[in-house]
C-alpha positions in Angstrom: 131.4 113.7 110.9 131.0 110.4 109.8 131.0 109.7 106.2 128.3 106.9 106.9 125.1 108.0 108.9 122.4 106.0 110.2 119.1 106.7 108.1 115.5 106.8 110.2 112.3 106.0 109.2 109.1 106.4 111.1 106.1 103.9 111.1 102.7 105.0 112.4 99.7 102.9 113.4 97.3 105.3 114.9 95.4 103.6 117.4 97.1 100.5 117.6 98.7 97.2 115.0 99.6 94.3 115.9 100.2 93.0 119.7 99.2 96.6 120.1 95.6 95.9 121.0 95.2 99.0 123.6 97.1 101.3 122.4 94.5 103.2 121.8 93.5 104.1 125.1 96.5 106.3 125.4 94.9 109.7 126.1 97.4 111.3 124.1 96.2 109.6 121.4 93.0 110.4 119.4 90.7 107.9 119.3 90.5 108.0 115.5 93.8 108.1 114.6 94.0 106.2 112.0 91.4 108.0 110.2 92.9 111.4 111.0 95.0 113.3 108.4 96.0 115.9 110.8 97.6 113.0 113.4 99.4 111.7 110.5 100.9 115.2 109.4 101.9 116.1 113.2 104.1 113.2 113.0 105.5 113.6 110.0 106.5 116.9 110.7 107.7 115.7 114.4 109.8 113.2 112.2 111.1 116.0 109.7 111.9 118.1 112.4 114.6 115.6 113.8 115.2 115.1 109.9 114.0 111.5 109.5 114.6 110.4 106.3 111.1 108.7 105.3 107.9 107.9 106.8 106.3 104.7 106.2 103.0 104.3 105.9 101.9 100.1 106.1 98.7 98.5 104.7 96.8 95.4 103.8 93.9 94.1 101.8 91.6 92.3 104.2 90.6 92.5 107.9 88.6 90.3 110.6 86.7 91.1 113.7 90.0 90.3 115.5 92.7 92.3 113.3 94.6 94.9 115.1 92.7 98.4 115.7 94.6 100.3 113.3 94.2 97.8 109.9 89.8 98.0 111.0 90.0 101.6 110.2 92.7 103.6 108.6 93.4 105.3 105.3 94.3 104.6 101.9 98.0 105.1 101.8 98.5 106.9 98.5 95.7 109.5 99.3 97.0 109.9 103.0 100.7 110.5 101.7 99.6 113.2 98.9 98.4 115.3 101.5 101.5 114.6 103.8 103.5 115.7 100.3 101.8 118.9 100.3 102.1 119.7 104.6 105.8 118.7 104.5 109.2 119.3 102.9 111.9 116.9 103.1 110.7 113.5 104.7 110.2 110.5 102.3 107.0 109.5 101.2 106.6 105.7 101.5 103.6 103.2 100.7 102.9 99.8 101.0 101.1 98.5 97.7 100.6 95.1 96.7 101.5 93.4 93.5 98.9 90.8 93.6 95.8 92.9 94.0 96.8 95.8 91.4 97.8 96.9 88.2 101.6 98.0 87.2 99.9 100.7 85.1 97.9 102.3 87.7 100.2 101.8 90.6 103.2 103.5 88.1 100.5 106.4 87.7 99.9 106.8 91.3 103.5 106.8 92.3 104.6 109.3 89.4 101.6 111.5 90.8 103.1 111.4 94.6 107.0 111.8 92.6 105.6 115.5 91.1 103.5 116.3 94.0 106.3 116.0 97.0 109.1 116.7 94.4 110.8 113.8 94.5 110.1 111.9 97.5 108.3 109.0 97.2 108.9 105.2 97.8 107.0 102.3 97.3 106.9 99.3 99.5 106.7 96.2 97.0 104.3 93.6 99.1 102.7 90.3 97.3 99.9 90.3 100.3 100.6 87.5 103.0 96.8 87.6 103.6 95.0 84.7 101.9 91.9 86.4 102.7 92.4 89.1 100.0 92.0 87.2 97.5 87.4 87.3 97.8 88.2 90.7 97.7 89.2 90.7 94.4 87.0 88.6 92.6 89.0 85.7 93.3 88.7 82.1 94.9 91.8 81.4 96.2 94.9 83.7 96.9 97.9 83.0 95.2 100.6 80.5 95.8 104.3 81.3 96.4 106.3 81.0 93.4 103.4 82.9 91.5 103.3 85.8 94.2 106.9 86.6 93.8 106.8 86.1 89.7 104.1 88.4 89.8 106.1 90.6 91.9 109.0 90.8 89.9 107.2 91.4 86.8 104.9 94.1 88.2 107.8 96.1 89.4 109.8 96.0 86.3 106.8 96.8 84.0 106.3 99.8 86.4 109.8 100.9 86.2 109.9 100.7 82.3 106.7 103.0 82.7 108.6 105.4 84.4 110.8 105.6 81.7 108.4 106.6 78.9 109.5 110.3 79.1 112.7 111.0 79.0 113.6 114.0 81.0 113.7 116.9 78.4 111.0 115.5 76.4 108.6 118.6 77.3 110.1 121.7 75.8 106.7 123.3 76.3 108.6 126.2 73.7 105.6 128.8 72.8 107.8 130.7 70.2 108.1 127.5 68.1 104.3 125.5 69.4 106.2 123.1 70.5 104.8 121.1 73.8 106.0 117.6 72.9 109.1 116.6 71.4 108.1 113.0 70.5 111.5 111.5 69.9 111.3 111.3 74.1 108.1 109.8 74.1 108.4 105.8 74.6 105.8 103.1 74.5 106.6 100.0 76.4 105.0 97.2 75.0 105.7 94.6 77.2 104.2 91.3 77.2 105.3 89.2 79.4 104.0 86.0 82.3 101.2 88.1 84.3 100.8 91.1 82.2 100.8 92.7 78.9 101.0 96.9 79.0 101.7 98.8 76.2 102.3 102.1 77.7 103.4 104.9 77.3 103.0 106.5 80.8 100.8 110.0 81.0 103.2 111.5 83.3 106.4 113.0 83.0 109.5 111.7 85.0 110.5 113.3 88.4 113.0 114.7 90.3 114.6 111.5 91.4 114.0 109.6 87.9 112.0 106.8 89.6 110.5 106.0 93.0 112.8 104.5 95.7 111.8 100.7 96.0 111.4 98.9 99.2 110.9 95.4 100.0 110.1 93.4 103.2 109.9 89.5 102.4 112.0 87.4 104.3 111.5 84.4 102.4 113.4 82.5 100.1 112.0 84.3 97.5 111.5 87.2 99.5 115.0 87.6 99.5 115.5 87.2 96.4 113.0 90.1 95.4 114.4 92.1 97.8 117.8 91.7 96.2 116.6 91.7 92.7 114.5 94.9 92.9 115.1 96.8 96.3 116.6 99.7 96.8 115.7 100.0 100.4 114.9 96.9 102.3 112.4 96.6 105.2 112.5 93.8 107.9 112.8 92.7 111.8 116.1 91.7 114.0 115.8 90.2 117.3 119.3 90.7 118.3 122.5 92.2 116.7 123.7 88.7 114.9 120.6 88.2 113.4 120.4 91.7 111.9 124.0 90.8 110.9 123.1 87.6 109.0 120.3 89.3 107.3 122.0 92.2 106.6 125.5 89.9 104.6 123.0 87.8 103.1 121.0 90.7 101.5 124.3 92.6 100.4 125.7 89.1 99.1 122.7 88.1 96.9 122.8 91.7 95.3 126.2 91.8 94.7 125.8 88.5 93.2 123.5 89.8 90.5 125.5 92.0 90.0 124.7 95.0 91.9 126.2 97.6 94.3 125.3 96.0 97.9 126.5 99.9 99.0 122.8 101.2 96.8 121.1 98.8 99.2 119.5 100.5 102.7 118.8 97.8 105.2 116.1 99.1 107.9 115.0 97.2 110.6 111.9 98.1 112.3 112.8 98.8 116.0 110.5 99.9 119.4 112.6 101.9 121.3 111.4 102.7 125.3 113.5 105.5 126.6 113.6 107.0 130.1 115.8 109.1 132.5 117.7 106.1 133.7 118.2 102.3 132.4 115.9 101.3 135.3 113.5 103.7 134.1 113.1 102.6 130.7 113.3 99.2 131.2 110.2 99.3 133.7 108.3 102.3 131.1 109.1 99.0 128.2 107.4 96.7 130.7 104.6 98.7 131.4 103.6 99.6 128.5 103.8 96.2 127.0 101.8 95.1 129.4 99.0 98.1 129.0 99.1 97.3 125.2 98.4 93.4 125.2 96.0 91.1 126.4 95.9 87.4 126.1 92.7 86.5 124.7 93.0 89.6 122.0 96.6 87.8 121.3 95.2 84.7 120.6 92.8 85.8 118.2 95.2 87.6 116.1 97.7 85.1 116.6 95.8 83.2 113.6 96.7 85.7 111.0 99.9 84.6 109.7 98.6 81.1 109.0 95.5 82.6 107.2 93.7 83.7 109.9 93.5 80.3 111.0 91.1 80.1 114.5 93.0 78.9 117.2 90.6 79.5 119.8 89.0 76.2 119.0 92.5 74.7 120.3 92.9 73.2 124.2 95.7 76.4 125.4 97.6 73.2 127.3 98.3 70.8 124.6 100.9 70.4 122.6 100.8 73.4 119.7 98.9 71.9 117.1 99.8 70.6 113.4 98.5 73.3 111.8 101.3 74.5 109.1 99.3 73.5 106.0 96.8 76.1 106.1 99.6 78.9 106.5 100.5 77.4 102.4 99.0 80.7 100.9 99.3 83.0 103.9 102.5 84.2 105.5 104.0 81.1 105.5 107.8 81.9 106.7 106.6 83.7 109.5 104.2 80.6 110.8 106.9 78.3 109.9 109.2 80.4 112.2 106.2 79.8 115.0 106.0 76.4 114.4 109.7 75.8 114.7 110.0 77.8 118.1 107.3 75.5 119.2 108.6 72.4 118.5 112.2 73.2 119.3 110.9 74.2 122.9 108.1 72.2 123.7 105.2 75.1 123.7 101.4 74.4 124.3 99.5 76.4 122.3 98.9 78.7 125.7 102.7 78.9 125.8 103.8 79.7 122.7 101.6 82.6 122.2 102.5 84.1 126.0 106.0 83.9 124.4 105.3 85.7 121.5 102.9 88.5 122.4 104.0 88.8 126.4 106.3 91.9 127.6 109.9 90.7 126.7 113.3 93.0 126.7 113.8 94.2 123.8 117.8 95.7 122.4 116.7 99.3 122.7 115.4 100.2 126.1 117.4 102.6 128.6 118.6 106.2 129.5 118.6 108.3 126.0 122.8 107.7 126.2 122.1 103.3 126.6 119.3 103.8 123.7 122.3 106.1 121.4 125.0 103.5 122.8 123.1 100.1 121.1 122.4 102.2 117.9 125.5 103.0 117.1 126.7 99.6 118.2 124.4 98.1 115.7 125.0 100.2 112.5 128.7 100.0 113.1 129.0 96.5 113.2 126.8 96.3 110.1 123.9 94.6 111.1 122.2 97.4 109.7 122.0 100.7 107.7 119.3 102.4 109.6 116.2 102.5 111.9 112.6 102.0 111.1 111.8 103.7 114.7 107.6 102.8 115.3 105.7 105.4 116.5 103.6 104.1 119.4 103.2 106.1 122.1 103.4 109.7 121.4 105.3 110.4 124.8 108.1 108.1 123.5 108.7 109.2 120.3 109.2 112.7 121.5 111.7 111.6 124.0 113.4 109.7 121.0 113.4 112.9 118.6 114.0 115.1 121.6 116.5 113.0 124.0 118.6 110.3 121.8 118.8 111.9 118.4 120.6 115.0 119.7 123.3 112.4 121.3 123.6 110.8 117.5 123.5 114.1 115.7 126.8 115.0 118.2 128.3 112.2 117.8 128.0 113.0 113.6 125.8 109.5 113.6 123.1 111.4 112.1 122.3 114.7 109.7 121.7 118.4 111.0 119.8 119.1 107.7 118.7 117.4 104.5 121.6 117.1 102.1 118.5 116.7 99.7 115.3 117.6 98.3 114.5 113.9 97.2 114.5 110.8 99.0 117.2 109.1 96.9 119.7 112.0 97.7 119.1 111.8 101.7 118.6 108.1 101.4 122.5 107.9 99.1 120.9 106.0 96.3 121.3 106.5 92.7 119.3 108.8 90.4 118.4 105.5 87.7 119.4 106.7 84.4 116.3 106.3 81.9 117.0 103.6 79.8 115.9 105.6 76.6 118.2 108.2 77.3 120.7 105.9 77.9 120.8 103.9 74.7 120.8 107.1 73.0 124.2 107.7 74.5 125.7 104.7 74.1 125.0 105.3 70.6 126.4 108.4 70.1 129.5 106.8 71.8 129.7 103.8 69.8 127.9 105.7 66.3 125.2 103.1 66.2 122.1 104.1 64.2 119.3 101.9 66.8 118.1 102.7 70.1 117.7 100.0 71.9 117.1 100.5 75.5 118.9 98.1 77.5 116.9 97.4 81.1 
């Protein structure tokens, strides 16, 4: 066996996300998918089945008449996962929340819920919201800039992970003989006031299996980075090709280790579509197809505006040069309309060409016979551009001939687990328990015979 295994995450979109605008019409596919708890548990448990480590449930603050089918009409990720806690057993929990349009207390509170509930297998997916639009739903005026985003972001995470520490892990001895429920010597208050928030804390739930959530991140910004390398524990993003996974992948590792960190605590996930038939011909033309039953131009053009604010670029001549339109994108998600921008410049795109090139059917790394599909996953995670798959879950046909067809090759090849080494996600995932910073101080003391606790972050 392989001492190093590739982890596998599964994302669902029900009917359809984005470039994904008829999906839907799959007849294996229930037209309310999105809105159906029993299509999100037969996944998960199609996923636990071939022992996935997590599913990963996405999510945003704000929609238009043009967003993708799935964001129009889907459910609240925290509630949807509780009940996925309860009709599974050893899959990971995770769930995208934002940092800009909540509250550490009551996103610590939710989380610690999902921790007791599954036992020990949830994750959170740290967002700042790339849509400007969110901010009217929040009784705001205008969404916030960068730097403040990712300020915010920091802070909320680390008041939410000194929340989690305000029970240490024996401080319910719930002992009848002696009345004692409480012992309050493990009870913590955090009292933080800080840039965006002041919280005094304590928590109103005891800590979990697995200490703390696992933390994901997905920015690929400057900042982005940054969080990701501050705070992640599992990291979240795309790779169009083996080098650029690569880069990514030594950058992330490099800026952890920098601060200090182990860049081995650090699982790097790309999300991946993989098309899979009997023979290479065959999946390349079932990747072509269904690309091309998925998308349609003038439903790519009106979601094309989303990353620069939902910006309308219908109002646009398709045949002129793409238009200076980076400014609006300031408060949206600007790195990936600056990536837009740059492909069209670099290359010369109209408007008409630039977004045939980014929504039409292209190759993509993982397309073939199940063995070709095995072959470029291993290839990937061995030459460390990677530590494991986010594998979307688009067509129900495909998936199955993923969990059926190509993870038996990597299981055989030891690539892969035959069972959860784990019941929590940190354990399958090979990430640290956190030690609770309470509990630690106390034994630093007793090593060093200090008379304070003073918990160190």
């Amino acid at each position: 066996m392989s001492s190093r295994q590739i982890k596998l995450g599964a994302v669902t979109m029900g009917v359809g996300g984005p470039g994904q605008h008829y999906q839907w019409l799959d007849p294996e596919i229930p037209g309310d998918a999105s809105v159906n708890v029993n299509w999100y548990i037969e996944q998960a448990r199609l996923a636990e089945a071939a022992k996935f480590d997590l599913i990963f449930i996405v999510d945003s603050q704000f929609i238009t008449p043009d967003s993708p089918p799935h964001y129009l009409n889907r459910l609240e990720p925290m509630t949807l996962l509780s009940s996925l806690a309860v009709t599974t057993q050893g899959i990971g929990l995770v769930a995208t929340m934002t940092t800009s349009y909540n509250d550490p207390f009551n996103v610590a509170r939710r989380l610690a819920s999902l921790e007791l509930i599954s036992g020990g297998r949830a994750g959170w997916n740290v967002v700042t919201s790339g849509d400007a639009g969110a901010a009217a739903n929040f009784s705001r005026e205008e969404h916030y800039d960068y730097d403040t985003r990712y300020g915010r972001g920091l802070e909320f995470v680390q008041v939410a992970q000194g929340l989690w520490d305000s029970y240490e892990a024996d401080a319910f001895p719930r002992d009848r003989q002696s009345r004692t429920f409480l012992d309050p010597a493990r009870q913590h208050a955090l009292d933080h006031k800080g840039t965006h928030f002041q919280v005094a804390g304590p928590l109103n739930i005891s800590r979990s299996p697995q200490g703390q959530p696992v933390i994901f991140q997905a920015g690929d910004s400057e900042q982005g980075r940054d969080l990701g390398a501050t705070i992640g524990e599992g990291i979240f993003t795309h790779a169009a090709s083996i080098e650029a996974g690569q880069a990514f992948y030594n950058d992330i590792k490099s800026r952890a280790a920098a601060k200090g960190r182990n860049p081995d605590h650090i699982v790097v996930m790309p999300g991946v579509k993989v098309f899979v038939g009997d023979t290479d011909a065959e999946g390349r033309e079932i990747e072509h197809q269904l690309q091309l039953a998925d998308q349609d131009f003038e439903r790519s053009l009106a979601e094309f505006g989303r990353p620069f604010a939902w910006h309308d670029f219908r109002q646009y001549d398709l045949d002129a040069p793409f238009p200076d339109v980076l400014h609006v994108a300031e408060r949206g998600f600007r790195t990936h309309a600056e990536k837009i921008v740059k492909l069209a410049r670099d290359n010369n795109y109209t408007l008409r060409q630039t977004v045939q090139q980014l929504s039409g059917p292209k190759r993509t790394p993982f397309a073939g016979s199940p063995e070709t599909v095995a072959n470029v996953l291993q290839q990937w995670f061995e030459e460390r551009a990677l530590d494991g798959y986010n594998i979307h879950i688009g067509h129900p046909a495909q998936f199955r001939r993923f969990t059926e067809d190509v993870v038996p090759i990597l299981r055989d090849r030891g690539l892969v687990r035959a069972e959860y080494e784990s019941a929590t996600l940190r354990g399958n995932l090979g990430i640290p328990v956190p030690e609770n910073r309470y509990t630690r101080a106390r034994r630093e003391r007793a090593a060093t015979g200090s008379q304070e606790l003073i918990p160190t972050a």
